[in-house]
C-alpha positions as CSV (number, residue, x, y, z in Angstrom):
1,X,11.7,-4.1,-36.8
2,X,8.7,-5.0,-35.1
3,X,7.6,-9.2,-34.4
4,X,5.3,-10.7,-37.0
5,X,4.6,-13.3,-34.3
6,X,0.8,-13.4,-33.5
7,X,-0.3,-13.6,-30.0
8,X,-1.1,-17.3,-30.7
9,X,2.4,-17.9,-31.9
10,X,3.8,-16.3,-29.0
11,X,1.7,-18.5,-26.2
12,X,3.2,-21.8,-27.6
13,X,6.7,-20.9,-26.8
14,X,8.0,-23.4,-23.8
15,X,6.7,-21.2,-20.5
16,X,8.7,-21.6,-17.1
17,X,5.6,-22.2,-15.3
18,X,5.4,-25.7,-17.2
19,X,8.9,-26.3,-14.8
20,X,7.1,-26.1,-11.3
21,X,5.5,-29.3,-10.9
22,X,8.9,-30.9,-11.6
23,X,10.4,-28.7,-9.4
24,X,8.1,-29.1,-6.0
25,X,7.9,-32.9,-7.0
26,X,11.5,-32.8,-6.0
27,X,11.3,-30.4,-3.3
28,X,8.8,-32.5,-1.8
29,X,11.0,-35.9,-2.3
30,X,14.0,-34.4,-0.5
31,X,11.0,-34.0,2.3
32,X,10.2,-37.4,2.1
33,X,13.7,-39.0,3.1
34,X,14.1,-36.5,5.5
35,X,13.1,-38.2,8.3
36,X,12.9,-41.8,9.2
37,X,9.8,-44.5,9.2
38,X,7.1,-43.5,11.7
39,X,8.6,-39.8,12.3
40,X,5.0,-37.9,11.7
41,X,2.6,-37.6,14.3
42,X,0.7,-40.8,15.6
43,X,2.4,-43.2,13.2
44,X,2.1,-45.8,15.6
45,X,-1.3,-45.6,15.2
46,X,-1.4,-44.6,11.0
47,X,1.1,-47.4,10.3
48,X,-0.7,-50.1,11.9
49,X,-4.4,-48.6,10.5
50,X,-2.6,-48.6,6.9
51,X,-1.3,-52.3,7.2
52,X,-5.5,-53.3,8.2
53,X,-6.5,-50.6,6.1
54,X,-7.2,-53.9,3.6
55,X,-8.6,-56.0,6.2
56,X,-7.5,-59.2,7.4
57,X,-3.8,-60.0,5.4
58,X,-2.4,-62.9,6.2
59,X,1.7,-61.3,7.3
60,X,0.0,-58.0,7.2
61,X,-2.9,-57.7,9.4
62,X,-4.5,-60.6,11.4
63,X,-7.1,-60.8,13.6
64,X,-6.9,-61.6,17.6
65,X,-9.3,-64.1,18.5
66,X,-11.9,-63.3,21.6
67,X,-10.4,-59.3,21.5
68,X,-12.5,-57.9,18.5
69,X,-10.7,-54.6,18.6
70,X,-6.8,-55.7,18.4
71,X,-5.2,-56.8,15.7
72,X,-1.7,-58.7,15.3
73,X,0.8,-56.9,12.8
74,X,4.6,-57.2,12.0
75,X,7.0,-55.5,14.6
76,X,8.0,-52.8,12.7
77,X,4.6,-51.6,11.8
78,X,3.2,-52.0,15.3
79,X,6.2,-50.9,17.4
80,X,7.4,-48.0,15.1
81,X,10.9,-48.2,15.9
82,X,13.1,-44.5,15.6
83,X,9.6,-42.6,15.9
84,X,9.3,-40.5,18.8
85,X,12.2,-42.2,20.9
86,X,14.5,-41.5,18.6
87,X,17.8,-39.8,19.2
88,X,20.6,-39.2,16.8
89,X,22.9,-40.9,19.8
90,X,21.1,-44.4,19.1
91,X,23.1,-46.1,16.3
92,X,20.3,-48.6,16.1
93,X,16.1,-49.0,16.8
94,X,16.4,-51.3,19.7
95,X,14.1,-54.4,19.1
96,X,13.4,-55.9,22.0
97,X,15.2,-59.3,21.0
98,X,12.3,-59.2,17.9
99,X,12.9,-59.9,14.1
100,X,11.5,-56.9,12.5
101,X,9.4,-59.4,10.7
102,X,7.6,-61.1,14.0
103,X,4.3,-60.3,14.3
104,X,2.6,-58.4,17.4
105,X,-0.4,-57.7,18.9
106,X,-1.9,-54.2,19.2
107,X,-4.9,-52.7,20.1
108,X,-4.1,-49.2,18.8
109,X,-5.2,-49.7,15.4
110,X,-8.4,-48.1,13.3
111,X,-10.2,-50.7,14.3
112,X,-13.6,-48.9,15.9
113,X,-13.6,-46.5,12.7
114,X,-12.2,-43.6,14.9
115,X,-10.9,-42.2,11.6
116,X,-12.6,-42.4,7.7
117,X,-11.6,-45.8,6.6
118,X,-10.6,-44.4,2.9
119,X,-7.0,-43.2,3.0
120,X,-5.7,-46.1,5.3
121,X,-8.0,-48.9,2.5
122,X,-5.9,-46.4,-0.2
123,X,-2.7,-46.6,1.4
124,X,-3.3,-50.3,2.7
125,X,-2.8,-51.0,-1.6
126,X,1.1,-50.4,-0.9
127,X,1.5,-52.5,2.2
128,X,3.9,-55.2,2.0
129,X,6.5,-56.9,4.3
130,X,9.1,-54.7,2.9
131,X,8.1,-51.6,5.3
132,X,10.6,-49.3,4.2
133,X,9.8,-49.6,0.8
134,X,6.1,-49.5,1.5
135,X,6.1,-46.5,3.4
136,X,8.4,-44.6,1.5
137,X,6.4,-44.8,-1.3
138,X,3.3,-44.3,0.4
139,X,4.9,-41.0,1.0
140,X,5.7,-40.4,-2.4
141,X,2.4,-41.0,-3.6
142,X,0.9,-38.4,-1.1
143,X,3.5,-36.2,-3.0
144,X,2.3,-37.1,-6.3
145,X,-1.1,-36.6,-5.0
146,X,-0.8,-33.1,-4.3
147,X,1.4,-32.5,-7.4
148,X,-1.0,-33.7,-9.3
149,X,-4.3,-32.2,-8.4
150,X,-2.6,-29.0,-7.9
151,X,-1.4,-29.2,-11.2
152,X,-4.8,-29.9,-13.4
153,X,-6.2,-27.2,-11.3
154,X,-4.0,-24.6,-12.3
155,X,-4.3,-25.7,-15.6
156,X,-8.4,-25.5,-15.4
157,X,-8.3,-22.3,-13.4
158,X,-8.3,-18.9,-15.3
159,X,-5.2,-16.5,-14.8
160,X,-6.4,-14.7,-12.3
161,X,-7.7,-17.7,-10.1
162,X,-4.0,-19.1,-11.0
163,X,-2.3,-16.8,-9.1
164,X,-4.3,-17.3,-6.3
165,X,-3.5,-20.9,-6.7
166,X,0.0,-20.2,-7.0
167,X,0.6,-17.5,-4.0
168,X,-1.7,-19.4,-1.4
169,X,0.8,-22.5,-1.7
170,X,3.7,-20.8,-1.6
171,X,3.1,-18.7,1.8
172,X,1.6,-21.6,3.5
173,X,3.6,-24.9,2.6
174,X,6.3,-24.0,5.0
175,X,6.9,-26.2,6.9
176,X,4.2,-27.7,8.6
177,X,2.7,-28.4,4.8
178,X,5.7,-29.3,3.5
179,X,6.6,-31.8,6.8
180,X,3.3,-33.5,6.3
181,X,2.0,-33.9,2.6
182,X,5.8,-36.3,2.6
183,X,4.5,-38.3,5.4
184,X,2.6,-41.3,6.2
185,X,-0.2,-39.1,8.5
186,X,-3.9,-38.3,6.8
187,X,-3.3,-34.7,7.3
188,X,-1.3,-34.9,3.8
189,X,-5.0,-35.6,2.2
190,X,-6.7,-32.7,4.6
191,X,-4.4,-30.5,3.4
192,X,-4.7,-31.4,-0.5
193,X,-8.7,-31.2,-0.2
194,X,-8.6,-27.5,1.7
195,X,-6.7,-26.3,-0.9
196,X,-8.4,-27.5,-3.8
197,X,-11.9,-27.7,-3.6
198,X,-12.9,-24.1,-2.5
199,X,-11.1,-22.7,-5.4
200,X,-12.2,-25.7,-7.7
201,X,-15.8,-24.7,-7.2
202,X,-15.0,-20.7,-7.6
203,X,-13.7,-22.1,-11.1
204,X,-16.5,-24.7,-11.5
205,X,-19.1,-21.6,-11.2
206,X,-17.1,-18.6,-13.5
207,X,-16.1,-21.2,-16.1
208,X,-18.2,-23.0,-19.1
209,X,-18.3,-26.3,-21.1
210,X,-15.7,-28.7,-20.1
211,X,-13.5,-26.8,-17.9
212,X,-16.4,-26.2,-15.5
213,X,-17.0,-30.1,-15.7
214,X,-14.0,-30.7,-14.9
215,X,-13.2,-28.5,-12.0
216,X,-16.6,-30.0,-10.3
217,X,-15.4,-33.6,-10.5
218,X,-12.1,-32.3,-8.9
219,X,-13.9,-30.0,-6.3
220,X,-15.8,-33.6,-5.6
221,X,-12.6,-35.7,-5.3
222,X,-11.0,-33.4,-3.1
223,X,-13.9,-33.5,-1.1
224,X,-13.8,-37.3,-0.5
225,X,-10.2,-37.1,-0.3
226,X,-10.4,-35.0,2.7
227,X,-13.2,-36.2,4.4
228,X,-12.1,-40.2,3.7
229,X,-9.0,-39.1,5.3
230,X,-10.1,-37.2,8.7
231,X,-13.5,-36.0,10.1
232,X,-12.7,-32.4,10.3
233,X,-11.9,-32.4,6.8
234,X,-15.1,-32.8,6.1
235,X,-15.9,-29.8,8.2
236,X,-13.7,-27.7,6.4
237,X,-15.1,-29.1,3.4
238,X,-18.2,-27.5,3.9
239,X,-16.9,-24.6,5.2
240,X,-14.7,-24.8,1.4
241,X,-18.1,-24.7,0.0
242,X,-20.0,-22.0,1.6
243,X,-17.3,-19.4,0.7
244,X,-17.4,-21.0,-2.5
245,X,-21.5,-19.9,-2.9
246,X,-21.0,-16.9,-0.9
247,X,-18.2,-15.5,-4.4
248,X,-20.1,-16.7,-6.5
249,X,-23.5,-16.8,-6.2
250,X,-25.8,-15.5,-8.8
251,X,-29.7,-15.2,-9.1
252,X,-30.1,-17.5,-12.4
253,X,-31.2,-20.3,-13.1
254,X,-27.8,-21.4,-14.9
255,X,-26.4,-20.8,-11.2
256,X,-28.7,-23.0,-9.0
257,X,-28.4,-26.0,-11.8
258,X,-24.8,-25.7,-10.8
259,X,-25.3,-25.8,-7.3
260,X,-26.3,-29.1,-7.5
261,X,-22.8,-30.5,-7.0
262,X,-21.6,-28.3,-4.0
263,X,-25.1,-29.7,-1.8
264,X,-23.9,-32.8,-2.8
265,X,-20.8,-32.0,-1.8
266,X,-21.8,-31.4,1.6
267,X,-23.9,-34.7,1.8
268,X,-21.1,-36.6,0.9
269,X,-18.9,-34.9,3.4
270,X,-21.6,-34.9,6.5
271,X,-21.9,-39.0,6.0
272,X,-17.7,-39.1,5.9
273,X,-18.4,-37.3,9.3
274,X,-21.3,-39.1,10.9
275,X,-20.3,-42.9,9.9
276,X,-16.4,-41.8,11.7
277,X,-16.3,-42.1,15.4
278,X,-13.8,-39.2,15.6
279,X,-17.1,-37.0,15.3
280,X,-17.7,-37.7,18.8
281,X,-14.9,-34.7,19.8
282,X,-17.6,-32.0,19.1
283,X,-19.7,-33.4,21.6
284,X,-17.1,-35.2,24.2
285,X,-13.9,-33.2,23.5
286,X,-10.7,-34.6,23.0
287,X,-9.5,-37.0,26.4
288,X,-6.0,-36.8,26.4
289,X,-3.9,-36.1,29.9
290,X,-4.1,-32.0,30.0
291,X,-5.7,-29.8,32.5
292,X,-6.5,-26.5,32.4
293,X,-5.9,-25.7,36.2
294,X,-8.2,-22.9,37.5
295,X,-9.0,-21.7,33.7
296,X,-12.7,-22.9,33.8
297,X,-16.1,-21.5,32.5
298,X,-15.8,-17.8,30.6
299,X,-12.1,-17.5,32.0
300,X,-11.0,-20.6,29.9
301,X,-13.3,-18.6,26.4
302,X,-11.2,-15.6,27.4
303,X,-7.9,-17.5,27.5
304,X,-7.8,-19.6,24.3
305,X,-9.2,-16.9,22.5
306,X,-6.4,-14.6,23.3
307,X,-3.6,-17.7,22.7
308,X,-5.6,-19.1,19.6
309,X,-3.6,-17.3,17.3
310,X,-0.4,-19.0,18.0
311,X,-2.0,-22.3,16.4
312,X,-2.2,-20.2,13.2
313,X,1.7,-19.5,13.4
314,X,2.7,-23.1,14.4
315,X,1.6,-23.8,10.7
316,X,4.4,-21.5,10.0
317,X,7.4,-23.0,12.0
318,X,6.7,-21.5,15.9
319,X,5.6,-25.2,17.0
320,X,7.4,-28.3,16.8
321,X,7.6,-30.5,13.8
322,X,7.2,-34.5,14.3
323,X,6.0,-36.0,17.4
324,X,6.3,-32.4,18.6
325,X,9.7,-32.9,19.1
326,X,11.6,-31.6,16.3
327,X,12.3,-27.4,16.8
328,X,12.1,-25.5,13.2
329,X,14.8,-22.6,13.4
330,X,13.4,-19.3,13.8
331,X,14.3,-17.8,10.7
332,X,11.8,-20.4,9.0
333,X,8.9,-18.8,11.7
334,X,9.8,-14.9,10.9
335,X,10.4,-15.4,7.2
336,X,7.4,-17.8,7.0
337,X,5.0,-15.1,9.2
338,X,6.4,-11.8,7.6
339,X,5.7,-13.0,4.0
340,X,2.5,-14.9,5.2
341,X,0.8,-11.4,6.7
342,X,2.9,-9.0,3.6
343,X,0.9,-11.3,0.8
344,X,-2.5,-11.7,2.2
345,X,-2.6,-8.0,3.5
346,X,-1.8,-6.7,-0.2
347,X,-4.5,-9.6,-1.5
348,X,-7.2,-7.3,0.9
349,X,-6.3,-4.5,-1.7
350,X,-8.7,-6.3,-3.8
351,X,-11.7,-6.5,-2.3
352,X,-15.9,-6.8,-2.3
353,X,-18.7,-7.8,0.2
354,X,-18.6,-10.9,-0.9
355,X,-15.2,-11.2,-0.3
356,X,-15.0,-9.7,2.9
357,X,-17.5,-11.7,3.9
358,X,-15.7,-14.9,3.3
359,X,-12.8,-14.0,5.2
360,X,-15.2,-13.1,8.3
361,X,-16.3,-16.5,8.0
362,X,-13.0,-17.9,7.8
363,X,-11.5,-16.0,10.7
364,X,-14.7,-16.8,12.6
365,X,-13.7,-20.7,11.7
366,X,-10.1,-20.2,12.6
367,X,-10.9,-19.1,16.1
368,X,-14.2,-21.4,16.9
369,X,-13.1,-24.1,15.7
370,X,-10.1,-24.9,17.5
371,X,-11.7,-22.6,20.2
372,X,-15.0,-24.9,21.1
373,X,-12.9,-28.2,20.9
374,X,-10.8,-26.8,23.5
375,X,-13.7,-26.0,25.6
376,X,-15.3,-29.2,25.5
377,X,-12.1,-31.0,26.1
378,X,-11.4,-28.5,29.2
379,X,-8.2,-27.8,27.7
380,X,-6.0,-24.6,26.5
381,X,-4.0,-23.8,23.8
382,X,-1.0,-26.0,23.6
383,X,-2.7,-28.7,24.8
384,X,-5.2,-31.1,22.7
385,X,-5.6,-29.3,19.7
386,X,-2.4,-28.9,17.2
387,X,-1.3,-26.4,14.6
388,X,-2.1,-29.5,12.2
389,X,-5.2,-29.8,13.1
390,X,-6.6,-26.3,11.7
391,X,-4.1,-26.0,8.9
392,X,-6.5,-26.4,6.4
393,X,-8.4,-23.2,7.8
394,X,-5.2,-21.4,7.5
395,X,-5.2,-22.7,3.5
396,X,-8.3,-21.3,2.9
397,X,-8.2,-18.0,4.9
398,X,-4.7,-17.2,2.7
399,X,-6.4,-18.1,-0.6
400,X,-9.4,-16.3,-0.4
401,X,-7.4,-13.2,1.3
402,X,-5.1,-13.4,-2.0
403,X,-8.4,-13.6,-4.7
404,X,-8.8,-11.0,-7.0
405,X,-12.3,-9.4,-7.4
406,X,-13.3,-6.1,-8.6
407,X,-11.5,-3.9,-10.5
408,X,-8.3,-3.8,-8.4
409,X,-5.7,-6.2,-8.9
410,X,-3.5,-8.0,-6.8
411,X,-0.6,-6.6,-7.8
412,X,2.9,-7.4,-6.3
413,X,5.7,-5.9,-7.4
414,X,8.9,-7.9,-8.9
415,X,10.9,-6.8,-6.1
416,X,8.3,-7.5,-3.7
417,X,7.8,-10.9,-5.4
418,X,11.8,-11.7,-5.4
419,X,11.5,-10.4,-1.8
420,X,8.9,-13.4,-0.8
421,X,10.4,-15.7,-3.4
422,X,14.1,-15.3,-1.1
423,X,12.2,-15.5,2.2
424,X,10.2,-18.5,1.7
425,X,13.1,-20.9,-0.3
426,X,15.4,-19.8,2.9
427,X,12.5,-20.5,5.3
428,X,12.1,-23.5,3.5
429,X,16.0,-24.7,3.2
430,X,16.5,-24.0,7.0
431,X,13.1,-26.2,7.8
432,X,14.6,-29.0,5.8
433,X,18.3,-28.9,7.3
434,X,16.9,-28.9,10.7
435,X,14.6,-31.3,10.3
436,X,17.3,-33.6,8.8
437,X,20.2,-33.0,11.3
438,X,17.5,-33.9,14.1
439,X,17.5,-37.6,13.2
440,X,20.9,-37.6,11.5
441,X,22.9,-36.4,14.2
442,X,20.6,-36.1,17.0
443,X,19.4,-33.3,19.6
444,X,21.7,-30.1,20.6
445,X,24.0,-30.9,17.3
446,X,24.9,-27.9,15.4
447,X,26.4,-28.4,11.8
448,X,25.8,-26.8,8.6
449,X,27.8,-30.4,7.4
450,X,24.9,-33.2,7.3
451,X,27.3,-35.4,6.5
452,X,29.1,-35.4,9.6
453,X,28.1,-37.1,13.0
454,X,25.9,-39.2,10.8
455,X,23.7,-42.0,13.2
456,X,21.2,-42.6,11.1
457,X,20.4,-42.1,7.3
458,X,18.6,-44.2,4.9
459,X,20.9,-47.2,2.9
460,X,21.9,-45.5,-0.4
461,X,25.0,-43.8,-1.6
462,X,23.1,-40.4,-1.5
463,X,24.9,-38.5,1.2
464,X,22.2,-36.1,3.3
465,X,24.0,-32.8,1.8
466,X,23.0,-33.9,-1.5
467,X,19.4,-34.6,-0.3
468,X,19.1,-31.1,1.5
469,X,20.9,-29.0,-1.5
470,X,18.8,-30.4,-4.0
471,X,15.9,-29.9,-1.8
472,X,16.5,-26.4,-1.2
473,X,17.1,-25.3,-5.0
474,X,14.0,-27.1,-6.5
475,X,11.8,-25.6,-4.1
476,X,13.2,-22.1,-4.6
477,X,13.5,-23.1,-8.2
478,X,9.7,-23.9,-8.4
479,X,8.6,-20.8,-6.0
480,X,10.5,-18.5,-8.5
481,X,8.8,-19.6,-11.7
482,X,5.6,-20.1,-10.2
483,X,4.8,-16.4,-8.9
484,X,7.1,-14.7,-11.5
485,X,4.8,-16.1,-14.3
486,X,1.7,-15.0,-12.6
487,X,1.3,-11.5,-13.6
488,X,1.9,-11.9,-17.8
489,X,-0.9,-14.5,-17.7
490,X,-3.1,-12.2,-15.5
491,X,-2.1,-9.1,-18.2
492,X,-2.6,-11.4,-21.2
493,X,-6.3,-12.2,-19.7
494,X,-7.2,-8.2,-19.3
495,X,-5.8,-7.5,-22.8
496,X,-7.8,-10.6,-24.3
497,X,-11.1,-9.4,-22.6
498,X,-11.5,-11.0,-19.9
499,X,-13.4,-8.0,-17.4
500,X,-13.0,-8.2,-13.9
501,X,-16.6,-6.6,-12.3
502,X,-17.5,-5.7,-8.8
503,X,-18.5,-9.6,-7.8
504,X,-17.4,-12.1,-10.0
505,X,-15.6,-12.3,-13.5
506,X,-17.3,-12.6,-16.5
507,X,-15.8,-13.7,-19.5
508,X,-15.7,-11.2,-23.0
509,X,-13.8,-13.4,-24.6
510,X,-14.5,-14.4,-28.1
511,X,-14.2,-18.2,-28.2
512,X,-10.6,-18.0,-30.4
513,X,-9.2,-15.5,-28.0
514,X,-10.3,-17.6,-24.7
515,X,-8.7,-21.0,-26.6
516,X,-5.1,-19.0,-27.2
517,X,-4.7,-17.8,-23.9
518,X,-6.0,-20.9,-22.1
């Protein structure tokens, strides 16, 4: 007997996919108590920017008098005890004969507007004098964050432009991503922006009425989220935009009314970049202690543009986590490079000029970028620049690489899909036990058993097994139903009339049909 259900029944049965923000929320959590206070990159300096983010608090942030660029903050914010120093042999942060809660003076501190002042005045909301509650949830909100906004975009996105969504995350959060949307460091906004507001604005143009509202004011938040967060944010920002224009762009008139918001886009993120004093690297370099020995001139081109490509896989577990000092396993690096180059050389299938023209200016970015900086700083790969850094490069390569134009889909098969769905929740789980057992039991210990050996872990009855189980099967829990939902929604589009041409999609639909699949 065949099902009386209409198609319109059918869509408001409960979906899996409805499961995978609750499922990476988690993930993402476990990420958070992972590591101890001040273990992502710089916290001494992010802490202490956060806690003046505000201004002048009394407790929190003080001024020193006659030395305009210190500040005077408590210990623990300003010292950042268990950061980089830490070994898992230290039972306790030494402190100096200091309460936690005296104060100190620093001078390492946002306070020349080196960096956008908008995520440390967003951030400086949570500060209190309870610092481990304060910056835990600080790192929960920068969870929630991405959540979120990843979340309403999906929902605003059509099916197609969902999977992209979907498989772009999944290849690239591991476990660089991962690492740093849980921490306390800006990158977590960088990060957020790159991989929302390119594909926003693809959305913003192909849709109508108040989905295409909608995805602009999110293209514009990630924007300012990105560039209020780091300078080079709101490089890639623009660079989000013009392969934005370049899928999309239509001789209409409907089209240039619409282009409105991405040039203001770009205003907004150009004065983010010219009122932040980290600006100054395109012009002076970067001046930390590096040299680049007899590399000089066209030899020093020549050699960061052959080693260049090893910053693109240290966003997938071949550099160091932390201050640089926390190895990922190499089965997180293989897995994590192996599914990385399987998904975005099967997203190529589908392909146009305009889409191979993005990904020539994305790979142009990937390797001038991090190239030029280099140059001016008279540095080489490995020094100066970080995976980190270009990361949200890497976002954006992957996603366009993985969006569907023409008439050939992305197709992956269900075993290729359980394939990558295996490989990237192992890649994952490993990333997350080694991460742990580096501050839990220290360097050069080797124990599946977190609970053993146990220096440090945070006060609560949650043992670190717990932590890192329940870690491990959220996020292969959410990986699972996110990319094994993709290709009924895709189908579901095609079959409701939603025609795929040669540049961009146009949309068949009658207005009932569009509203039962949305």
């Amino acid at each position: 007997m065949q099902s009386t259900e209409t198609p319109l029944k059918r869509t408001r049965r409960f979906r899996p996919i409805l499961l995978v923000p609750v499922f990476t929320l988690i993930a993402l959590l476990c990420w958070v108590f992972a590591s101890p206070i001040a273990s992502s990159p710089d916290d001494d300096y992010h802490l202490a920017s956060i806690w003046c983010g505000l201004g002048e608090r009394p407790g929190l942030c003080e001024s020193v008098p006659g030395h305009p660029n210190e500040r005077t903050v408590p210990w623990a914010v300003g010292q950042t005890p268990c950061s980089r120093h830490f070994v898992g042999s230290v039972e306790t942060c030494p402190v100096d004969g200091l309460a936690p809660d005296s104060m100190v003076t620093i001078s390492h501190v946002n306070s020349t507007g080196s960096y956008p002042p908008l995520y440390y005045a967003t951030m400086g909301l949570f500060a209190s004098t309870n610092f481990t509650f304060s910056i835990l949830l600080m790192r929960a909100i920068n969870v929630i964050l991405f959540v979120g906004i990843t979340s309403l975009l999906y929902f605003l996105l059509s099916p197609s432009r969902r999977r992209t969504l979907a498989w772009t995350w999944s290849i690239v959060i591991v476990p660089l991503g991962a690492f740093l949307i849980a921490s306390n460091n800006p990158s977590a906004w960088a990060l957020i922006s790159a991989g929302s507001l390119w594909l926003a604005l693809v959305g913003y143009f192909e849709q109508k009425g108040w989905r295409s509202i909608a995805l602009g004011v999110l293209a514009l938040v990630a924007a300012v989220m990105g560039a209020g967060a780091r300078a080079d944010a709101a490089i890639y920002a623009v660079i989000g935009v013009v392969i934005a224009l370049v899928m999309t762009m239509a001789r209409t008139r409907a089209f240039w009314l619409k282009a409105i918001l991405p040039l203001g886009i770009v205003i907004v993120a150009g004065l983010f970049y010219l009122l932040s004093n980290q600006s100054g690297v395109a012009s002076n370099g970067l001046t930390g202690m590096h040299t680049a020995g007899a590399v000089n001139g066209a030899g020093l081109i020549w050699y960061n543009l052959l080693w260049t490509p090893s910053l693109w896989a240290g966003v997938l577990g071949t550099w160091r986590l932390g201050w640089l000092d926390t190895w990922v396993p190499a089965i997180t690096s293989t897995i994590g490079i192996l599914a990385f180059g399987a998904a975005t050389f099967t997203g190529i299938a589908s392909w146009s000029a305009r889409k191979l023209t993005a990904l020539v200016i994305g790979l142009v970015a990937l390797f001038a970028i991090p190239g030029y900086i280099l140059y001016k700083s008279h540095a080489i790969v490995t020094q100066e620049v970080q995976p980190r850094y270009i990361m949200p490069l890497v976002i954006i390569f992957a996603g366009v690489a993985l969006l569907q134009v023409g008439a050939r889909l992305v197709v992956f098969t269900r075993l290729q899909t359980l394939v990558i769905v295996i490989g990237v929740s192992v890649a994952q789980s490993a990333a997350l036990h080694d991460t742990m057992q580096r501050y839990i039991s220290g360097f050069y210990v080797y124990d599946w058993n977190l609970n053993h050996l146990e220096h440090w872990w945070w006060n609560t009855p949650v043992p670190p097994m717990a932590v890192w189980i329940v870690g491990s099967l959220a996020f292969a829990a959410a990986v699972y139903f996110a990319l094994t939902s993709q290709p009924r929604e895709v189908e579901a589009e095609a079959q409701a009339g939603f025609i795929v041409l040669d540049e961009v999609d146009v949309d068949r639909r009658s207005p009932a049909t569009a509203r039962a699949i949305a």
